[in-house]
ZAMARLO-492140 format. One line per field, with one value per residue (C-alpha): x, y, z; residue in one letter. Coordinates in steps of 0.05 Angstrom, whole numbers, plus 32768, in hexadecimal, padded with zeros to 4 digits. Layout:
# ZAMARLO-492140
xx = c(X  ...)
yy = c(Y  ...)
zz = c(Z  ...)
res = c(A  ...)
//
This chain:
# ZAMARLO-492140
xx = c(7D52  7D33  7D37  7D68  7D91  7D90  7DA7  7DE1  7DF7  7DF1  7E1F  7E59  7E4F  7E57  7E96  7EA7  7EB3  7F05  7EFB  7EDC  7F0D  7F4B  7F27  7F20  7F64  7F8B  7F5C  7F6F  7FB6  7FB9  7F98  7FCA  7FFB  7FE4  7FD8  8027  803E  800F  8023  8073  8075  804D  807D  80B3  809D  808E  80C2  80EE  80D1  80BD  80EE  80EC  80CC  8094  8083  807A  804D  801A  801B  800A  7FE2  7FB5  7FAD  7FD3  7FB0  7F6D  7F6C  7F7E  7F40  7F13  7F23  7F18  7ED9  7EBD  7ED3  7EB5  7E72  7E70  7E76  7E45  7E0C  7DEF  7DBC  7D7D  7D5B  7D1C  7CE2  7CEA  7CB8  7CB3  7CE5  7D0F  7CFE  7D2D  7D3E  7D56  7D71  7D6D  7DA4  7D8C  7DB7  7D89  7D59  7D17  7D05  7D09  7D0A  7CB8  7CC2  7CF6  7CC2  7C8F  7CBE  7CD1  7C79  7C6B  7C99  7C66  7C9D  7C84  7CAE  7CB7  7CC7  7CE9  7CFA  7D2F  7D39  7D77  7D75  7DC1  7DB1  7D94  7D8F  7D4F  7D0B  7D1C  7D06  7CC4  7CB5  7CC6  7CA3  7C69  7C75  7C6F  7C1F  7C21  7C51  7C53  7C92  7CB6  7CDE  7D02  7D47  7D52  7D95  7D9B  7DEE  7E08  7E43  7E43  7E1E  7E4E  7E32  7DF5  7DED  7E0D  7DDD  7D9E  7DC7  7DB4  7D6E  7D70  7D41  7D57  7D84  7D8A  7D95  7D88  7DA6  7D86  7D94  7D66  7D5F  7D4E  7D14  7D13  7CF6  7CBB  7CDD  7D17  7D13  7CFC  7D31  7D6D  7D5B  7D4F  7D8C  7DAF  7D90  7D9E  7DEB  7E1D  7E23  7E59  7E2F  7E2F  7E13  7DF5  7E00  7DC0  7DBD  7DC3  7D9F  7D9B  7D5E  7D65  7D83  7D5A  7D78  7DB4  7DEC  7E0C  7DDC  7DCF  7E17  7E11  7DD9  7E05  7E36  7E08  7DDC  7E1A  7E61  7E57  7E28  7E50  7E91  7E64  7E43  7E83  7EAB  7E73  7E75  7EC1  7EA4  7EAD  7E89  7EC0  7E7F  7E43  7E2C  7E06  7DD4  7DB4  7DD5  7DBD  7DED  7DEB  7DE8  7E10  7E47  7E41  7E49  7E8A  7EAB  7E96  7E5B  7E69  7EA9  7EB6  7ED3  7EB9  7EB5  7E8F  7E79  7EB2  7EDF  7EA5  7E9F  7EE0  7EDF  7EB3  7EDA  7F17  7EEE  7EE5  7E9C  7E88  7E5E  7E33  7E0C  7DBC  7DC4  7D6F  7D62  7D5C  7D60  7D5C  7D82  7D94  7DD0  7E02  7DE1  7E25  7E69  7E81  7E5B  7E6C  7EB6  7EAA  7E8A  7EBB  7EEE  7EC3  7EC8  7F0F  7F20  7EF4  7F1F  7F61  7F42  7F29  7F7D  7F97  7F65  7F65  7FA4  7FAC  7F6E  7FA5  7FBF  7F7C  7F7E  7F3A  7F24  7F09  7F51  7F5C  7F2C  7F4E  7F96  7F75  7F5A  7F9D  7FB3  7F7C  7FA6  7FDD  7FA5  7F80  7FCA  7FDF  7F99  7FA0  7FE4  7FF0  7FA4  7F8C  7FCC  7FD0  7F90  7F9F  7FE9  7FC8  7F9D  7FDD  7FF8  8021  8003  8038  800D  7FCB  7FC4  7FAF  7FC1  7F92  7F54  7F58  7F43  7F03  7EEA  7EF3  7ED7  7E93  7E92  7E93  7E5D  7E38  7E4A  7E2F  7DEA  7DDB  7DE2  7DB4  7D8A  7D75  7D6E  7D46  7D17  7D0E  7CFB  7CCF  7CFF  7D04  7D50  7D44  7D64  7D9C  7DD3  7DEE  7DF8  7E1C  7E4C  7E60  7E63  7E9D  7EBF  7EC3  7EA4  7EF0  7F0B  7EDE  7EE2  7F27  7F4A  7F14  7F2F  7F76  7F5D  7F39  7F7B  7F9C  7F64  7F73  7FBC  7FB6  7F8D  7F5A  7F15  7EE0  7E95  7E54  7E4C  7E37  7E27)
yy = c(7836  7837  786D  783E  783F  788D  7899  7867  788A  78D0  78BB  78A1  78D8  7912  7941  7950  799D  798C  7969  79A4  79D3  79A5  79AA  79F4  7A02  79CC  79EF  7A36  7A24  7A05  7A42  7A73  7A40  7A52  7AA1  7AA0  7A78  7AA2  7AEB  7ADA  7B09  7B3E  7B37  7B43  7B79  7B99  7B85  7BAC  7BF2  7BF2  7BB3  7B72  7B89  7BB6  7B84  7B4A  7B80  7B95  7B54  7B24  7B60  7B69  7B26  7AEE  7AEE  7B05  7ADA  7A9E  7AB9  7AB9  7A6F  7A60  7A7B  7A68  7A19  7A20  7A39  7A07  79CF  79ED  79C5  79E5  79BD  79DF  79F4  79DD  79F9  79ED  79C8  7A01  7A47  7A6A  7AA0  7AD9  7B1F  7B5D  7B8D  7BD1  7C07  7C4F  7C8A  7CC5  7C8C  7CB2  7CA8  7C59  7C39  7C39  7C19  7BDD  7BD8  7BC8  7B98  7B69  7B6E  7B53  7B13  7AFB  7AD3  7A8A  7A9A  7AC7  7B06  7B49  7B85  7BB6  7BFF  7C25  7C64  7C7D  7CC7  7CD9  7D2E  7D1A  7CFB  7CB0  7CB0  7CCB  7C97  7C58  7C7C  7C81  7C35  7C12  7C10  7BF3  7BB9  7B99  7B78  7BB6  7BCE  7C16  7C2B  7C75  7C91  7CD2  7CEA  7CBC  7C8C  7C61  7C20  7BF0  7C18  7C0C  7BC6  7BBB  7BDF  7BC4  7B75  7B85  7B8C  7B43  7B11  7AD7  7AA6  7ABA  7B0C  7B24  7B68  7B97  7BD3  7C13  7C1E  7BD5  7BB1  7B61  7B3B  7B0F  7AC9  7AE8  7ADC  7A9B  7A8E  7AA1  7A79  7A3A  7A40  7A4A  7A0D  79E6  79F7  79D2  79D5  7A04  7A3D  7A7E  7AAC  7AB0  7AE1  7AFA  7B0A  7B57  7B74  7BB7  7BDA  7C21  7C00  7C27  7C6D  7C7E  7C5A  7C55  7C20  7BFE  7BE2  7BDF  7BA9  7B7A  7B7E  7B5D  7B3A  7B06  7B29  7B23  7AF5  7AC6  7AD4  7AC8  7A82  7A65  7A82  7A5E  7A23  7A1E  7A28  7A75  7AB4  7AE3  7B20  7B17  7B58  7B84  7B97  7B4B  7B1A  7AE7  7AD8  7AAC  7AE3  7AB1  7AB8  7AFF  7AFB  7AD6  7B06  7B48  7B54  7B8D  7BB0  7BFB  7BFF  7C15  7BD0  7BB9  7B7E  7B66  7B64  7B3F  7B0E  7B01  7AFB  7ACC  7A9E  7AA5  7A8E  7A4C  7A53  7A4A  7A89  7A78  7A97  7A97  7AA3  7AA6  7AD2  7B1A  7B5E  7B9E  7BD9  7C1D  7C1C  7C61  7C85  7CB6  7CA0  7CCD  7C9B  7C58  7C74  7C7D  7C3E  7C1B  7C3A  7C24  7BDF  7BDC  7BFF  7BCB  7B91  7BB4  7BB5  7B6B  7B59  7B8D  7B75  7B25  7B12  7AD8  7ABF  7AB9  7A75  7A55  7A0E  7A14  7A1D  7A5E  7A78  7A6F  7AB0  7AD6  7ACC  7AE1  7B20  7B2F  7B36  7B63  7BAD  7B8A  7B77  7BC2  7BEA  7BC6  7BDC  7C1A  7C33  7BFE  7BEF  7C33  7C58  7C17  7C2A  7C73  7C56  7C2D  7C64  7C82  7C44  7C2D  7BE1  7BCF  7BCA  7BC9  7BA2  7B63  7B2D  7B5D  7B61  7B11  7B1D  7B37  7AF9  7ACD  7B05  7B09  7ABB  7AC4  7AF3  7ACA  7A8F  7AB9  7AD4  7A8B  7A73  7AB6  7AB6  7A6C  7A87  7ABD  7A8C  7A64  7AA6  7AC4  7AFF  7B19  7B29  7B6E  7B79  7BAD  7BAB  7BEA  7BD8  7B9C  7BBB  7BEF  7BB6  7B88  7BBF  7C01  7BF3  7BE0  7C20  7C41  7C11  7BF6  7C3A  7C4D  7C0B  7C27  7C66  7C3C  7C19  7C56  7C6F  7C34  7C3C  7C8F  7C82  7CB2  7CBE  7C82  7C97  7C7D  7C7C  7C5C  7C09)
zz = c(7B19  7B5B  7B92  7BB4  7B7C  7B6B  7BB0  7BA5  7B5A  7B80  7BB3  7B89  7B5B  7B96  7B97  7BD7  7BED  7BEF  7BA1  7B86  7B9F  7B8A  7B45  7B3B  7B5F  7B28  7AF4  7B02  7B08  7AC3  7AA2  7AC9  7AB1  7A71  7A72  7A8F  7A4A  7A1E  7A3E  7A30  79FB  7A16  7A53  7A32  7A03  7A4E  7A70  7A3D  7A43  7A92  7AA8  7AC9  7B16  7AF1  7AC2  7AE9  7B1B  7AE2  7ABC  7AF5  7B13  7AD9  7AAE  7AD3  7B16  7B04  7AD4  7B01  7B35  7AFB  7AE3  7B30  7B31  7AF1  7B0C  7B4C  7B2E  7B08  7B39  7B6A  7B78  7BB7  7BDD  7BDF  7C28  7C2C  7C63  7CA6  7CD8  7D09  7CF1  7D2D  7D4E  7D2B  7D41  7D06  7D15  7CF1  7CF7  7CD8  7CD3  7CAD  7C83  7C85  7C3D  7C40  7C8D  7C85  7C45  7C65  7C9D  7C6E  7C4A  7C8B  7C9C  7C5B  7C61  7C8B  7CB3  7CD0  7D0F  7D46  7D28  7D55  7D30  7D55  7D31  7D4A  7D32  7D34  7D46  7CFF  7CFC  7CCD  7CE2  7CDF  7D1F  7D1C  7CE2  7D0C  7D49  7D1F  7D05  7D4E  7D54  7D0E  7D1F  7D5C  7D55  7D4A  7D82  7D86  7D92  7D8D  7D9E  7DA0  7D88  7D4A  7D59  7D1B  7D0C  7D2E  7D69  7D54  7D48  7D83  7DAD  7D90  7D98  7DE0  7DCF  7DAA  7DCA  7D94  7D86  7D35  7D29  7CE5  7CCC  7C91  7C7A  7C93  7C3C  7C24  7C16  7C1C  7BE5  7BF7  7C23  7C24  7C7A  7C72  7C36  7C60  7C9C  7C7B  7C5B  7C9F  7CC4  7C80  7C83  7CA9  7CF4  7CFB  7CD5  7CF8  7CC4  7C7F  7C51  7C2D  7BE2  7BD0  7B93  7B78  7B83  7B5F  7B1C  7AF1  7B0C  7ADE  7ABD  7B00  7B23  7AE4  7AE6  7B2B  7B17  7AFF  7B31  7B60  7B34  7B29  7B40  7B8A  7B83  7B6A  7B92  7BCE  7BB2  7BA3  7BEF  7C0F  7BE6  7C0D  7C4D  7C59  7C36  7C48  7C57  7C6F  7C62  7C91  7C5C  7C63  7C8C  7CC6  7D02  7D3A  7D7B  7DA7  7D7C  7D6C  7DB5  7DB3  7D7E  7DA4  7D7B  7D3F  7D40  7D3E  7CF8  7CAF  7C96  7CD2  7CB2  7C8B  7CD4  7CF2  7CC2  7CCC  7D12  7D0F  7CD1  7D02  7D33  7D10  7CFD  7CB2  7C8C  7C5B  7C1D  7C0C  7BC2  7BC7  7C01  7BDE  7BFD  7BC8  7BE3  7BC1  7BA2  7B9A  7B61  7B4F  7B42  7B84  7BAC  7B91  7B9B  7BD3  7BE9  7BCA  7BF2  7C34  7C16  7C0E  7C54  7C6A  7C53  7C6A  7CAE  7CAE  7C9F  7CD8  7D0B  7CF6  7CDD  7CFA  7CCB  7C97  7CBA  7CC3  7CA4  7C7A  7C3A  7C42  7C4E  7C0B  7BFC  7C38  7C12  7BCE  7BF0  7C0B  7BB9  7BA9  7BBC  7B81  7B50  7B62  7B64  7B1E  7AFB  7B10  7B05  7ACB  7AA4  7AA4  7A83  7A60  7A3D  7A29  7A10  79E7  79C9  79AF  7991  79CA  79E4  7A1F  7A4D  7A2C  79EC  79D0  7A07  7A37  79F5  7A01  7A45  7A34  7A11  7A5A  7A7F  7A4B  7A5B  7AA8  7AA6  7A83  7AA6  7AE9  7AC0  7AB7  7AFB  7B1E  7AE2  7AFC  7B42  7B32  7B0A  7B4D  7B75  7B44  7B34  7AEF  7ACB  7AB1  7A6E  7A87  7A3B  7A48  7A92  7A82  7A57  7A86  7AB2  7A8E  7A67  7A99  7ADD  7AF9  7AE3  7B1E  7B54  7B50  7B57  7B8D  7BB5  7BB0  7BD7  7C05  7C17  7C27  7C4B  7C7C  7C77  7C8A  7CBD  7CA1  7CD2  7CD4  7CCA  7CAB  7C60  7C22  7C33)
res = c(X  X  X  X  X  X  X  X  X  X  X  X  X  X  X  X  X  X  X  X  X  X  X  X  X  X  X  X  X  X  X  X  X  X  X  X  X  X  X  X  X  X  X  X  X  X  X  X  X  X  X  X  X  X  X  X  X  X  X  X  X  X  X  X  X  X  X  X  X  X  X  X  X  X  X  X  X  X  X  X  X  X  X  X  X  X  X  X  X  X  X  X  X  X  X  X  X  X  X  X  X  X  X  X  X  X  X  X  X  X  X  X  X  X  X  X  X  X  X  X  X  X  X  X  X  X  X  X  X  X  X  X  X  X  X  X  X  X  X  X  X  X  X  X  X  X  X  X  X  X  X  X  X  X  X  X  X  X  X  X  X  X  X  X  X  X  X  X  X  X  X  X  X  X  X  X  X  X  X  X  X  X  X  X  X  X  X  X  X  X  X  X  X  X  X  X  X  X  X  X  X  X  X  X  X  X  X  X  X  X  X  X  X  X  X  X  X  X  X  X  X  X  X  X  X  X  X  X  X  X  X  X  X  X  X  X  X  X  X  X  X  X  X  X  X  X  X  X  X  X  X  X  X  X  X  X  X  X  X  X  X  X  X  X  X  X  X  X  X  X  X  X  X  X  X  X  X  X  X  X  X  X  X  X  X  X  X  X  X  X  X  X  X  X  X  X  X  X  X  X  X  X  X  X  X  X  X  X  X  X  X  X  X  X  X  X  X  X  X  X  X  X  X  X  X  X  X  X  X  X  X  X  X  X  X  X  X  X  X  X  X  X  X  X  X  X  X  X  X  X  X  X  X  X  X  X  X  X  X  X  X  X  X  X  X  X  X  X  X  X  X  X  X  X  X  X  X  X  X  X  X  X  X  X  X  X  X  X  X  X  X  X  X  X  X  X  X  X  X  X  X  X  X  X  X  X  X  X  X  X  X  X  X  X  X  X  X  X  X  X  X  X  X  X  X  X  X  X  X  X  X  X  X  X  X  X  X  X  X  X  X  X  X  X  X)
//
């Protein structure tokens, strides 16, 4: 077969966006179709002892709808076929920008990350240091004969790093702005990776999310499951949101925007999930986000189970704040919406596995398996397969990038089996945080 013809067979062959989410959406439903038939029994066992409003809340809540997201995902992932991005004649001119609040033990380290990408554009570099009480400060001062696209922002009181960002936007001199963290360090074309991937997407594009990997893994038990979590959990939630035309964060730790519509939205708003409500904005706004599953930033992860709580509380605050301030994102005709409505579910699915799974488990240590018994053991065999399903798809993007897949086994079980007994409580107390009202301030990304 000629080229001619390979073209031809490619082009009758080719599932449109629309196709593949009709597909995963009729395949989810038939396997929550399914789980409903096969979790009768267990309903009704449940159903007796806590009756008929309880039941259907930690049944659905635990096994019925996560288990309908999971076949959704698995389906998606498995009809993504992302174009690559290829190099660009001549690369844009991009601006980062650099928000540090007390990071004197790693911004010299970032700097030295964004130098060595050895960018094949115009490259400007703005540090706002947030009023740090340690000597961030004198590091970047000491930093600006070094690099000369480097440019200083030093503010003297703290205000937060909506503030921030927004103060060193004014500073931008290009039409693409890039954010990193002041603790990351960007793996080599990761500049390069993201852009091309942002001229590459369609028109409406706004942002790009970056790709997040852990950088401290090797610490403690803590950041080894932590590991995993970004390795393939949100890294796959984010490859198959952008595959429907909307990656619901682009996170502030790596993501490129287009300043004119930062512009439009009001720039970075003063919340804690700064990110998350701009992202938003901009979705609302009726621009597309995407994801660059190969442009790789390595930030520190939170090495003690105080802090991941409590980052995962920022997280979840973060997503009650997107719904107060953008509500009206819920009636936006795209598929992206899809996502927003399945985030809306996520204080059920979090409230049922933590006042339902949890006890479940110590019941069930005693003999009693209401809640917790075999119908839930047959959820770990699907959830093994997802992971592995995910492993398979990074493990090939890692491959093209020259990364390694550390063997992390112990990680990996404390992944699947007990990481959602931290976070999903600590999102319950980030929901109420919101809902109190309780005071706003930088902490754990």
């Amino acid at each position: 077969m000629n080229e001619d013809g390979r073209k031809a067979l490619r082009r009758m062959l080719y599932l449109p966006v629309s196709g593949k989410f009709l597909i995963a959406l009729i395949g989810a439903s038939a396997w929550m179709g399914f789980s409903i038939w096969a979790a009768e029994p267990w309903f009704a066992d449940l159903q007796d002892h806590v009756g008929l409003v309880l039941a259907v809340f930690l049944v659905y809540g635990i096994a019925i709808i996560p288990g309908f997201m999971n076949a959704f995902l698995a389906i998606s992932l498995i009809l993504d076929k992302r174009p690559p991005h290829r190099p660009l004649t001549v690369y844009p001119p991009i601006s980062i920008l650099v928000a540090a609040y007390n990071e004197q033990a790693s911004i010299e380290e970032t700097l030295v990350s964004i130098g060595h990408q050895n960018y094949p554009g115009g490259l400007q570099v703005i540090v706002i240091n947030d009023g740090s009480t340690d000597n961030t400060a004198a590091v970047v001062e000491r930093a600006l004969d070094q690099y000369p696209w480097l440019t200083f922002v030093d503010l003297k009181k703290n205000g937060g790093k909506a503030r921030a960002l927004n103060i060193g936007l004014k500073e931008v001199l290009h039409d693409l702005v890039i954010t990193v963290d002041a603790d990351s360090f960007l793996y080599r074309g990761a500049l390069a990776n993201i852009v091309e991937r942002y001229q590459a997407d369609p028109p409406n594009t706004r942002a790009v999310a970056g790709k997040i990997l852990v950088r401290n893994s090797r610490q403690n038990w803590i950041t080894r499951c932590q590991e995993w979590d970004y390795f393939h959990g949100i890294s796959a939630i984010k490859r198959v949101q952008s595959l429907f035309q909307g990656t619901l964060v682009a996170q502030g730790a790596f993501s490129v925007y287009d300043r004119a519509a930062l512009a439009e939205v009001g720039g970075w708003p003063e919340c804690v999930g700064e990110d998350i409500v701009l992202t938003w904005a901009l979705l609302k706004a009726g621009y597309r986000v995407g994801h660059c599953e190969d442009a790789c930033l390595f930030t520190n992860v939170p090495s003690t189970v105080k802090q991941l709580v409590k980052q995962r509380q920022r997280w979840a605050r973060g997503m009650t704040e997107a719904f107060i301030k953008h509500p009206g994102i819920l009636l936006k005709s795209r598929l992206s919406t899809f996502f927003v409505y399945w985030n809306l579910l996520f204080p059920w699915l979090d409230l049922a596995f933590t006042i339902g799974f949890i006890p479940g488990l110590v019941l069930a240590l005693f003999g009693y398996y209401w809640i917790v018994g075999l119908m839930t053991l047959a959820l770990l065999p699907a959830a093994f397969a997802l992971s592995l399903l995910m492993f398979s798809i990074e493990r090939q993007m890692f491959k093209k990038t020259g990364l390694v897949v550390r063997k992390n086994v112990q990680g990996f079980f404390v992944y699947v089996l007990l990481y959602s007994l931290i976070l999903q409580p600590a999102s319950i107390l980030g929901y109420l945080d919101e809902l109190l009202r309780k005071p706003k301030a930088w902490g754990t990304k």
